[in-house]
Each structure stands twice: as C-alpha cells, then as structure tokens.
N, C-alpha and C positions, 0 to 999 in steps of 0.2 A: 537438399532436404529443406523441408520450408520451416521458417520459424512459428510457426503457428501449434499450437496446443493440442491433441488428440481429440478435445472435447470441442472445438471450435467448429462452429458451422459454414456452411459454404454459400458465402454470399450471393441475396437473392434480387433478382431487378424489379425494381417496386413497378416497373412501367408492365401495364397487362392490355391485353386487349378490354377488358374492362373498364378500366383506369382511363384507356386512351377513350374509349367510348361515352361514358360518362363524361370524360375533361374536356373532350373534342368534338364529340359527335354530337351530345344531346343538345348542348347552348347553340351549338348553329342550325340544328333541325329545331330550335325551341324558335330562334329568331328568324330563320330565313322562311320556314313553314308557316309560323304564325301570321306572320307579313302577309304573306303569300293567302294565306287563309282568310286571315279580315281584310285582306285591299277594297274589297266591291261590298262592304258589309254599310248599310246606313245606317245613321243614328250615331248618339253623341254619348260615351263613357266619361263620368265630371270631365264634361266640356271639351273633350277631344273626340278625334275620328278614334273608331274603335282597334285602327292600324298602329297608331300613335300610343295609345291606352298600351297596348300589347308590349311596347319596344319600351316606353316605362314600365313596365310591370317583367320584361328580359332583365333588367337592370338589376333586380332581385337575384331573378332566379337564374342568371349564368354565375355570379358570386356561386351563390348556394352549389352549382353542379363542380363547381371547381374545388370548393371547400369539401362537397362528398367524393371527388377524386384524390385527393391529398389525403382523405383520411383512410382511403381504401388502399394507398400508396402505401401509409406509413403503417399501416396494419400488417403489407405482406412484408413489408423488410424489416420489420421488429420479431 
C-alpha cells in the first residue's frame, strides 16, 4: 500500500512533444534555416553579412524558445 494520500495526484512528465519541440526543434530550425536562408543574401545588416546579423539576433531568440519551453514544462507538472 503506498504512502500517499487518496487526494494525491499522479505524477505528470513535464517533457511533451511540445516542450521538446519548442526547446529543441525551433532554436535549431531558427539557426541552421536562417543560415541557410541568408548565406547568398547581399548587403550589409549594421555592418555585417545579413548571415552574421541572423546568428546575432539567434542569440536572442534560442534564450527566449528555451525560456517558452520551461514555462510550458512547469505549466504541465504544476
């Protein structure tokens, strides 16, 4: 018989296909795509290649997809 309370709920895995997609999938289709997208692009973004521009401006936004996976994480196991 398990120690646990009748009212006690059954532990849920924060990890979803969602979570994994968001945390995993997006920052590397954000960066390997975008690369891929502006390689042959000319012209200068403040003073870089517009390839360069992109991988600064990842630098943002893989944080930010990691931060909306954490919070979608701790959403489902609360």
């Amino acid at each position: 018989m398990p120690d646990t309370p009748d009212n006690a709920r059954e532990a849920r895995s924060a990890t979803t296909p969602l979570t994994l997609g968001v945390g995993l999938g997006l920052p590397y289709a954000l960066v390997i795509g975008g690369f891929v997208l502006f390689e042959r692009v000319d012209g200068m973004v403040m003073g870089f290649p517009p390839a360069v521009a992109w991988l600064f401006a990842c630098m943002v936004l893989v944080p930010g997809c990691m931060g909306v996976a954490w919070w979608l994480g701790r959403a489902r196991a609360d």
